[in-house]
C-alpha positions as CSV (number, residue, x, y, z in Angstrom):
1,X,0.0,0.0,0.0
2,X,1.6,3.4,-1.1
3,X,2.0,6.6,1.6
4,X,-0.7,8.8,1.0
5,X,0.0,12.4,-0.3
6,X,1.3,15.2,1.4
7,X,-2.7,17.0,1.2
8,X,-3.8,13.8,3.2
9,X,-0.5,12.8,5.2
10,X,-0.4,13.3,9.0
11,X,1.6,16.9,8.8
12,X,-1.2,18.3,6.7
13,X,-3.7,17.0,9.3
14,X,-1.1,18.5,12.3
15,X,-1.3,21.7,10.7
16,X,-4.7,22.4,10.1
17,X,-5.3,21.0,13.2
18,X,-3.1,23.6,15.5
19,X,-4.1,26.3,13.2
20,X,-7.9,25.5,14.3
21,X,-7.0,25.3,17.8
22,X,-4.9,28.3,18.2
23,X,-7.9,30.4,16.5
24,X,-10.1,28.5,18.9
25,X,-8.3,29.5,22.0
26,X,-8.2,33.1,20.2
27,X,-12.1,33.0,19.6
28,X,-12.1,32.1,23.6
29,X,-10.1,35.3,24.9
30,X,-11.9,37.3,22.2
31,X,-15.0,37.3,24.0
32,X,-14.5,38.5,27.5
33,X,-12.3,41.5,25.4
34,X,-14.3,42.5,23.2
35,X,-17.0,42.7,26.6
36,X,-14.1,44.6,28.3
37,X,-13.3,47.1,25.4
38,X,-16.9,48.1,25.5
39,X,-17.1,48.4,28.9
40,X,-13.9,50.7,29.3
41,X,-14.8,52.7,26.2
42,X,-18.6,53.7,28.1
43,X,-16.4,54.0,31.3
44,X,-14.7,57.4,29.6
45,X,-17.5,58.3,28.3
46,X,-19.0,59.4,31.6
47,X,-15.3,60.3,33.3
48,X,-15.9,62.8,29.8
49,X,-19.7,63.5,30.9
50,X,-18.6,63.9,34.5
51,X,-15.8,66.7,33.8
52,X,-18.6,68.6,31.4
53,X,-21.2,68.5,33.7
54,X,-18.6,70.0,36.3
55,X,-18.6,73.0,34.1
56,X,-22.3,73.8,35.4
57,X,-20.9,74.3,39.0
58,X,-18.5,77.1,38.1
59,X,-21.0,79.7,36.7
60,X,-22.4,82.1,38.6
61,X,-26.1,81.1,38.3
62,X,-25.4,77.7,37.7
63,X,-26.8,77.6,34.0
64,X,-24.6,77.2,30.8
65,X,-25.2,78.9,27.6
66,X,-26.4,77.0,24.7
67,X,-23.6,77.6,22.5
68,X,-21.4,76.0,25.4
69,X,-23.3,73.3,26.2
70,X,-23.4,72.1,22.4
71,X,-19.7,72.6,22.7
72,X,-19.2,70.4,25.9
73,X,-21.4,67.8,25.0
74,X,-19.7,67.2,21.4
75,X,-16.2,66.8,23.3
76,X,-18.4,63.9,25.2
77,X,-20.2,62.7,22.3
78,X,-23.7,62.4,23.7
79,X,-27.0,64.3,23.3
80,X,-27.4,64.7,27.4
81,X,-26.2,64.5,30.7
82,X,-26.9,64.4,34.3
83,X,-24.7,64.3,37.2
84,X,-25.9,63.2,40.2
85,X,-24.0,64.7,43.7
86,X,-23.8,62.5,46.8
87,X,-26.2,65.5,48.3
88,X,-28.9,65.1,45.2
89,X,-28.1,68.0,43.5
90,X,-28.2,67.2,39.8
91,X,-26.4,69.5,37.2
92,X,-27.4,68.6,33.9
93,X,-26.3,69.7,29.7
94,X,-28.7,69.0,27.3
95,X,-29.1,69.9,23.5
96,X,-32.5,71.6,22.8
97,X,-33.8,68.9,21.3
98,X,-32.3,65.2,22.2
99,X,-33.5,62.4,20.6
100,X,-35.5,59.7,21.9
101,X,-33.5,56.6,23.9
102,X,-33.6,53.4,22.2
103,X,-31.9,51.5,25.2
104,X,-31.0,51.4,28.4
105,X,-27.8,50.8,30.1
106,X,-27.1,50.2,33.4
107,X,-23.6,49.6,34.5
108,X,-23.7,49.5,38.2
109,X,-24.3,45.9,38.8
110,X,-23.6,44.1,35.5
111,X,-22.1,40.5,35.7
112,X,-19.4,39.4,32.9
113,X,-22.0,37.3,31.1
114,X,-24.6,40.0,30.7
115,X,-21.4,42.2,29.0
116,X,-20.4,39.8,26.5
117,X,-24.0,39.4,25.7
118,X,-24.4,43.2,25.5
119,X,-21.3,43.6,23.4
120,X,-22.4,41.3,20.6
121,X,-25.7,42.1,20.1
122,X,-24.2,45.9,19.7
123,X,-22.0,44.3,17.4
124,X,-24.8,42.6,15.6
125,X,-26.9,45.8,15.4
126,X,-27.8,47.4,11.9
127,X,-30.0,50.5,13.2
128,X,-28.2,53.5,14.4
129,X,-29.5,53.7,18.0
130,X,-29.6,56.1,20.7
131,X,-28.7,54.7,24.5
132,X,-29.0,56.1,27.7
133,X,-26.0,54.6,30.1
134,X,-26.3,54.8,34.1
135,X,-23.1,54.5,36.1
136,X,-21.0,55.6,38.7
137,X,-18.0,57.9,37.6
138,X,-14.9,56.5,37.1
139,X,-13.3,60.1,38.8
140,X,-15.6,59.5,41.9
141,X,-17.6,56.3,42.5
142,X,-19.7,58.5,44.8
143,X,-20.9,60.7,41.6
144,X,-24.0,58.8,39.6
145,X,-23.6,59.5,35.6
146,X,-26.3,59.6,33.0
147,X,-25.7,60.0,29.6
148,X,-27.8,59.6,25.9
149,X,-25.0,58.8,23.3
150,X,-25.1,57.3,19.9
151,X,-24.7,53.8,19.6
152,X,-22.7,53.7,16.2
153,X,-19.5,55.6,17.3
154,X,-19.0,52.7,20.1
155,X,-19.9,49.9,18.0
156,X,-17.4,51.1,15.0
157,X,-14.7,51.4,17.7
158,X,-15.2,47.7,18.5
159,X,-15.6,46.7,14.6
160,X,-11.7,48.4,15.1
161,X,-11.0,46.8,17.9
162,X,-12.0,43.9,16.8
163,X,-10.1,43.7,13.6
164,X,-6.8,44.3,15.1
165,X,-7.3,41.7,17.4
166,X,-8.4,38.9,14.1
167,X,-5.1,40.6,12.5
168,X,-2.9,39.4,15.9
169,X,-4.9,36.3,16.4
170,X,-4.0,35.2,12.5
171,X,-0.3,36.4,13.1
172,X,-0.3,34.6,16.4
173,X,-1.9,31.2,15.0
174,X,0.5,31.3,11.7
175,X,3.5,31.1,13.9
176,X,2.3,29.3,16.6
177,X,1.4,26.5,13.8
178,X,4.7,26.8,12.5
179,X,6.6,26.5,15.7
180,X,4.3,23.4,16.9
181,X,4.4,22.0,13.2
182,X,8.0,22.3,13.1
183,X,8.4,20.8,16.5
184,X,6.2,18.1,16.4
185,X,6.8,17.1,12.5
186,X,10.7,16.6,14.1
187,X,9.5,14.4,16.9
188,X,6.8,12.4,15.9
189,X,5.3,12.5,12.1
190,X,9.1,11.9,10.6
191,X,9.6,8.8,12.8
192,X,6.2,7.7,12.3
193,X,6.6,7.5,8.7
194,X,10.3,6.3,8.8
195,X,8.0,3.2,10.8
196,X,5.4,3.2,8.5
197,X,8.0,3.2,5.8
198,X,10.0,0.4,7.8
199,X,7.0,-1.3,7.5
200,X,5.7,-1.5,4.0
201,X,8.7,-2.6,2.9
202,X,9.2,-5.3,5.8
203,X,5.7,-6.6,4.4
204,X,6.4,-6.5,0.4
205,X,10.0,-7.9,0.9
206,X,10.2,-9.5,3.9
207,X,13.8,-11.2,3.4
208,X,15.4,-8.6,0.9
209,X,14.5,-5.5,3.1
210,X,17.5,-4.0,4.5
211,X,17.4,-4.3,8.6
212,X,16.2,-1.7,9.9
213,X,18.0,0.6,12.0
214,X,16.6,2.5,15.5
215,X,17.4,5.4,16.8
216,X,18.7,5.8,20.5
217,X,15.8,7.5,21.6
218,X,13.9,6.3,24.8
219,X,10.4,7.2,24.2
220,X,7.8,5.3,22.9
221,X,9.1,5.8,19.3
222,X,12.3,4.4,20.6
223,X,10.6,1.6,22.2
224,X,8.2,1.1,18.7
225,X,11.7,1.5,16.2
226,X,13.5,-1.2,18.4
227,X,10.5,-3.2,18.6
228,X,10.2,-3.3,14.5
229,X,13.7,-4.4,14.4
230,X,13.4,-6.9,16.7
231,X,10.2,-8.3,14.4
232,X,12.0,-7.9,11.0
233,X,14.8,-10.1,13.0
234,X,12.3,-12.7,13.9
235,X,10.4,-12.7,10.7
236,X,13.6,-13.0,8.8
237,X,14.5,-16.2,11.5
238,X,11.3,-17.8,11.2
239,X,11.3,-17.7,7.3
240,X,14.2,-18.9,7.2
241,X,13.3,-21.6,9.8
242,X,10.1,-22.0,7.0
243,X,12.3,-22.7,4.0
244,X,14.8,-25.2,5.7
245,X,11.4,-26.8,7.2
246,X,10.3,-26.7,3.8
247,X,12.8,-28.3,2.3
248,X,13.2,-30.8,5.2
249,X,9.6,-32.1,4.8
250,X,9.9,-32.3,0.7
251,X,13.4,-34.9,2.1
252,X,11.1,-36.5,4.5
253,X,8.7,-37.3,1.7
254,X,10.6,-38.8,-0.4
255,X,12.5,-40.7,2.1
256,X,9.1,-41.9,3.8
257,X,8.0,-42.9,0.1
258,X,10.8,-45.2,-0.2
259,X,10.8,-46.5,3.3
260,X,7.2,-47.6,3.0
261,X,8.4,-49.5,0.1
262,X,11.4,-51.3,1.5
263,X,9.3,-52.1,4.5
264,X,6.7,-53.3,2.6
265,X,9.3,-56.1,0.8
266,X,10.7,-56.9,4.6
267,X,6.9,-57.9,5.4
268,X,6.3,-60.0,2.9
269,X,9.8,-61.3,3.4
270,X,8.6,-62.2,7.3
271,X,5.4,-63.9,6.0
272,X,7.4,-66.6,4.6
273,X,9.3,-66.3,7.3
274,X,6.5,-67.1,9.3
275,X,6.4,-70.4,7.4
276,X,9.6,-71.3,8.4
277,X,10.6,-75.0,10.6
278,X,12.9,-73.4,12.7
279,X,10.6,-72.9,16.3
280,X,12.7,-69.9,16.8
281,X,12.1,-68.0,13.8
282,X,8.4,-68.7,14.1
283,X,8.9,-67.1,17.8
284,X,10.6,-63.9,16.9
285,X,8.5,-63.3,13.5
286,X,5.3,-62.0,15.3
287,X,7.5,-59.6,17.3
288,X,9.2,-58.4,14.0
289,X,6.3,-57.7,12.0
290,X,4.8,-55.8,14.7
291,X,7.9,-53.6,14.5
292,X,7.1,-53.4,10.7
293,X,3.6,-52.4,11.1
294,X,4.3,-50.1,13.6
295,X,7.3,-48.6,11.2
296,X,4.6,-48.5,8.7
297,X,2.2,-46.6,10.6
298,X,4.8,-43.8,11.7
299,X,5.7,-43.2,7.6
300,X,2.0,-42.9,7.5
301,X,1.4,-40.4,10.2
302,X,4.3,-38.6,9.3
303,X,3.0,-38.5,6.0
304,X,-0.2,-37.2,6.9
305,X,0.7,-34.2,9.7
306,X,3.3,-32.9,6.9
307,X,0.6,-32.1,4.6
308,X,-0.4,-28.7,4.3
309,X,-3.1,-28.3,6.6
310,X,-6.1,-30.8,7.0
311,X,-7.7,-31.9,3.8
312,X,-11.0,-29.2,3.5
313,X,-14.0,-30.5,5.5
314,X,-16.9,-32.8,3.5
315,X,-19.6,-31.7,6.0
316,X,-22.7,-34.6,6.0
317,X,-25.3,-35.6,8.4
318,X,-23.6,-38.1,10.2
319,X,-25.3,-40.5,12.6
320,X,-23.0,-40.5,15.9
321,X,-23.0,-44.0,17.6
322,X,-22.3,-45.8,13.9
323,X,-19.3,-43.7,13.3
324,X,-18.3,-44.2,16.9
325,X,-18.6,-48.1,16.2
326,X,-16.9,-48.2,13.3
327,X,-13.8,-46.2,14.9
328,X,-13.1,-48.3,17.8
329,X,-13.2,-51.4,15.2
330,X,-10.3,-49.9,13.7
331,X,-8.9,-48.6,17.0
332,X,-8.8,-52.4,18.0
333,X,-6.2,-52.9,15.3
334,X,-3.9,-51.3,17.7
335,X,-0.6,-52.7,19.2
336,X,0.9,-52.7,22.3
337,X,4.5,-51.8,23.4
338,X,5.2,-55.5,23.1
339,X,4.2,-56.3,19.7
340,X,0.8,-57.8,20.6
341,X,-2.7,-57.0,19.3
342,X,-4.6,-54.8,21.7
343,X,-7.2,-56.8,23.5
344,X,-9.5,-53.3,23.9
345,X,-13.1,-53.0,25.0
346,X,-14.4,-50.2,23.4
347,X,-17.7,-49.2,25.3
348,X,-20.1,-46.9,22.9
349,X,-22.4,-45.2,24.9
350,X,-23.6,-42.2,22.6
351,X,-27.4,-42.5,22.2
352,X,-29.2,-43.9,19.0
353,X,-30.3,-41.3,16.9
354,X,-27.9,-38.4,17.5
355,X,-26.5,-36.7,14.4
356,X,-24.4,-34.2,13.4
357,X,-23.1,-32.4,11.0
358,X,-19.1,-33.2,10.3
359,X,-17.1,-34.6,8.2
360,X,-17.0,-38.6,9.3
361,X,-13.6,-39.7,8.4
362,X,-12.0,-36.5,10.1
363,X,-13.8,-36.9,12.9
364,X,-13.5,-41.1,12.7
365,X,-9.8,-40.3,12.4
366,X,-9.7,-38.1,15.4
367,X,-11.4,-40.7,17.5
368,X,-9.0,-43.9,16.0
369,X,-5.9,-41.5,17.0
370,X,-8.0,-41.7,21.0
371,X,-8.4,-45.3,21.3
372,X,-5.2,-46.0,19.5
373,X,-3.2,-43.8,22.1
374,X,-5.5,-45.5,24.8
375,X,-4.3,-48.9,23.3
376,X,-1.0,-48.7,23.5
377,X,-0.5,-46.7,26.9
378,X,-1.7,-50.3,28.1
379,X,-5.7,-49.0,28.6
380,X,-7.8,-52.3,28.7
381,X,-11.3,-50.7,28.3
382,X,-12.3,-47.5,26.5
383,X,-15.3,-45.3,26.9
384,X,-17.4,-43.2,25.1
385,X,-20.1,-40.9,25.9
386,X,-21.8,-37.9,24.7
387,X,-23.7,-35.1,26.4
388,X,-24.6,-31.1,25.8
389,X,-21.9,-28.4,26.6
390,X,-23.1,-25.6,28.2
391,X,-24.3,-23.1,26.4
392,X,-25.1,-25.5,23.2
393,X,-22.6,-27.9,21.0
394,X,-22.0,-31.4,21.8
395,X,-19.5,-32.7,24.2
396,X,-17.8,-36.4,23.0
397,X,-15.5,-37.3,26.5
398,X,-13.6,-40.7,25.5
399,X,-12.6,-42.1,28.8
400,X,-9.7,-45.3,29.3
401,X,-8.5,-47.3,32.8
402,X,-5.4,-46.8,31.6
403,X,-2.3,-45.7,34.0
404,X,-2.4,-42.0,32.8
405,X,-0.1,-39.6,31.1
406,X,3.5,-39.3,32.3
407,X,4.6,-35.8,33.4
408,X,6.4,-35.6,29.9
409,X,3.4,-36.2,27.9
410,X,1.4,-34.1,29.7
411,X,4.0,-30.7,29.5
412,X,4.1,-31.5,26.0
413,X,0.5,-32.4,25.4
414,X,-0.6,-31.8,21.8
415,X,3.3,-30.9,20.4
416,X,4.1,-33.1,17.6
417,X,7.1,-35.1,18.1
418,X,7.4,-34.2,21.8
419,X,4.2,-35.6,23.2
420,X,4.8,-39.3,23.1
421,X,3.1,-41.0,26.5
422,X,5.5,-44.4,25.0
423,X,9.0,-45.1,24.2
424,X,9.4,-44.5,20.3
425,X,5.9,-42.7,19.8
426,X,6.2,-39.2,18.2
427,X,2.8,-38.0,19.2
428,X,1.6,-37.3,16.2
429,X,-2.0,-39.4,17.1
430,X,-3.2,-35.9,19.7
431,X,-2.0,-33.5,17.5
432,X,-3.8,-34.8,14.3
433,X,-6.8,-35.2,16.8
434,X,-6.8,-31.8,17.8
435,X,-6.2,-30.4,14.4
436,X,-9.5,-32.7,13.3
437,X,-11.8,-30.8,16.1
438,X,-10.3,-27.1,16.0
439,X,-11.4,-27.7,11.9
440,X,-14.8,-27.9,13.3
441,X,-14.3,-25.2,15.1
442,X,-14.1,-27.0,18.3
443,X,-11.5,-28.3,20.8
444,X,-9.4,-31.3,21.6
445,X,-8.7,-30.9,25.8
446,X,-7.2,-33.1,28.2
447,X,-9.9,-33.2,31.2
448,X,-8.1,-35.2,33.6
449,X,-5.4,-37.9,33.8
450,X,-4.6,-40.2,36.9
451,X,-3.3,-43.5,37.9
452,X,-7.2,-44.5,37.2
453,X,-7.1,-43.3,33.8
454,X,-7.6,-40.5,31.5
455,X,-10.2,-38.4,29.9
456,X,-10.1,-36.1,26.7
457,X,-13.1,-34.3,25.3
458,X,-13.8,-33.4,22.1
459,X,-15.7,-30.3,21.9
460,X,-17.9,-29.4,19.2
461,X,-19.2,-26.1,18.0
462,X,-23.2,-24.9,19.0
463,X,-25.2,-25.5,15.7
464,X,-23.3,-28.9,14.9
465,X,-26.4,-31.4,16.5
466,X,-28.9,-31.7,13.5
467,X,-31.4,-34.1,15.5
468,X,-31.2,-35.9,18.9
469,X,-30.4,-33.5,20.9
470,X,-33.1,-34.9,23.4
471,X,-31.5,-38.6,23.4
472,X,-29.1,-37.0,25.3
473,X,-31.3,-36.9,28.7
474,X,-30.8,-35.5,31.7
475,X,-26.9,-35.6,31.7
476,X,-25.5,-32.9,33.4
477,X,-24.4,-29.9,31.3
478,X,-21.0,-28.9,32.9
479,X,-17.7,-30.7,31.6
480,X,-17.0,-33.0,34.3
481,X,-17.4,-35.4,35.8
482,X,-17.3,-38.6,33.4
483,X,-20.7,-40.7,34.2
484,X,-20.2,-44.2,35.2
């Protein structure tokens, strides 16, 4: 899969990403400033409208001529005003006509939300309006100022305001972005895709990629380049460990193919032998064409686990007890550590008229490779029964009296080669069986092994019952124990 373009790669996406936050966090202080620049710009308005209406005081009849007032009030910017002494005189300038108040605005006890409201609906306002503000002046909180202004010389002072503040927002974004692009593009996006990179070519040329070299760093990109090295190593080990595994089986093949044969000419060699006057020979002969059959049947096994993978499943409607039958005939065939037929009693107890869906000679197969294992660990009797696993599927728990698994067989259970319970087995039989169960998308476990014998179960998916399911009776649901 190719990197994606720079337009879609992870620094595009960092960029646009700070440059959003950092107008974000701009958006965030913009508001209680924009409220603040209002407030402090109505503030000198009435320290202005304070010092004008001071004007009344020094005249000598305490009135102002026209032409004055006018004057006054356009250095304030408003249409009237009244100041309010802490003894309740009031000296007021007023043009002869003012116009009639739009709004009111009181500033004496006005919380920070009610501000930011106030400043964007002024902001948002299209009429030209004339407001009347109330507060106490900022030269004497004891004075109380009144004052009808114009709306529109306020709100183009914070259309000002507010553009210089967008122009140092943008400026302060662009390098901000720059400065966290730069930075973060350095620590993390160009080891990222030196990783990413790593890794494409580990997965299109596993063996011919070069190895791939970490840096000393000791974060977690450290930790993730040392880490892909370490897999490249052990995917390069493993294949390797493939192809010689490979090649080995293709040897084992070929040499199995001609063993079969040359064992094939000694038995019928020991038939005659069989034949023969000497008592001796016809003594020894049974023992030696045990050892020939049982040479035979290793090639075979071998020969079957080296396959790639189980053969695909032939799902029918099976019925149960017949197949389990017509295995532990052929597990009967079995022979013991001493060369002898196995004298086994297989005991079928799975119900008439209980079938499933499977593929009968997998499943057969899995169930010879049982009784087979049973036989020849020295079991003189096994058992098979069948009951519901909790929460639906099919439980089959073959049970022998055998003297149970030895502690090597058991901490290698299921490994091919390693979990023989006999002297020259190669375990092949519970690996195979497994295999044949996890195919069905069940389970081949070990459910308990003493000196009294031991119990496997074959688990089989929910689903896999097609009729019967009521033959089973009242048998308990859970695992264990095996019934008598």
């Amino acid at each position: 899969m190719p990197l994606p373009p720079v337009t879609r790669s992870l620094s595009a996406k960092l960029l646009v990403l700070t440059v959003l936050f950092v107008l974000l966090a701009e958006v965030l202080i913009y508001t209680p400033s924009i409220a603040r620049y209002r407030l402090t710009y109505l503030e000198e308005r009435l320290a202005a409208a304070h010092l004008a209406a001071l004007s009344v005081e020094a005249t000598p009849d305490m009135m102002v001529a026209m032409e004055l007032q006018n004057e006054l009030l356009a250095h304030v910017g408003a249409h009237a005003v009244e100041l309010i002494r802490p003894d309740s005189r009031v000296y007021m300038l007023s043009r002869s006509m003012p116009p009639t108040v739009d709004a009111v605005f009181d500033l004496r006890a006005t919380m920070a939300p009610r501000l930011a409201a106030d400043a964007f609906m002024a902001l948002a306002q299209r009429r030209d309006r004339v407001i009347r503000v109330i507060g106490p002046s900022p030269k004497d909180p004891a004075f109380q100022v009144e004052m009808v202004i114009d709306e529109r010389p306020m709100i183009r002072a914070m259309i000002d305001f507010s553009g210089r503040i967008l122009a140092l927002s943008v400026a302060i974004s662009l390098i901000a972005a720059v400065l966290v692009f730069v930075s973060l593009t350095r620590l993390l996006v160009r080891p990222m895709r030196r990783l990413t990179e790593g890794l494409v070519a580990i997965r299109r040329d596993p063996d011919g990629t070069p190895p791939f070299q970490p840096s000393a760093r000791t974060d977690e990109i450290g930790v993730a380049e040392r880490e892909l090295a370490d897999m490249q190593a052990t995917i390069r080990s493993a294949l390797r460990q493939r192809e010689r595994l490979a090649a080995l089986g293709t040897a084992v093949a070929k040499i199995n193919h001609d063993l079969r044969a040359i064992l094939s000419t000694a038995a019928l060699l020991s038939e005659r032998l069989a034949e023969s006057a000497d008592p001796e020979v016809r003594r020894v002969t049974p023992r030696l064409m045990a050892s020939i059959d049982r040479a035979v049947e290793l090639c075979g096994q071998t020969m079957t686990y080296t396959r790639d993978g189980l053969l695909p499943l032939a799902r029918t409607e099976v019925p149960l007890r017949p197949l389990v039958e017509e295995a532990g005939a052929e597990a009967l065939g079995a022979l013991r550590p001493d060369g002898e037929r196995a004298e086994l009693r297989w005991d079928n107890r799975v119900p008439e008229g209980l079938t499933v869906r499977a593929d009968a000679a997998q499943l057969s197969r899995a169930l010879v490779n049982l009784g087979r294992n049973a036989a020849q660990a020295g079991a003189a009797a096994v058992m098979v029964t069948a009951r519901e696993r909790a929460g639906g599927g099919l439980l089959l728990l073959v049970a022998d009296d055998g003297p149970g698994l030895p502690p090597r067989a058991r901490d290698n259970l299921f490994q091919p080669f390693a979990g023989s319970a006999r002297a020259g087995g190669v375990g092949l039989g519970l690996a195979i069986a497994r295999e044949v169960l996890r195919a069905h998308g069940g389970d081949l476990r070990l459910v308990e092994s003493t000196a009294a014998g031991t119990v496997f179960a074959l688990e089989l998916p929910a689903g896999i019952v097609v009729e019967g399911a009521g033959r089973l009776g009242e048998m308990p649901t859970s695992d264990s124990p095996i019934p008598d």
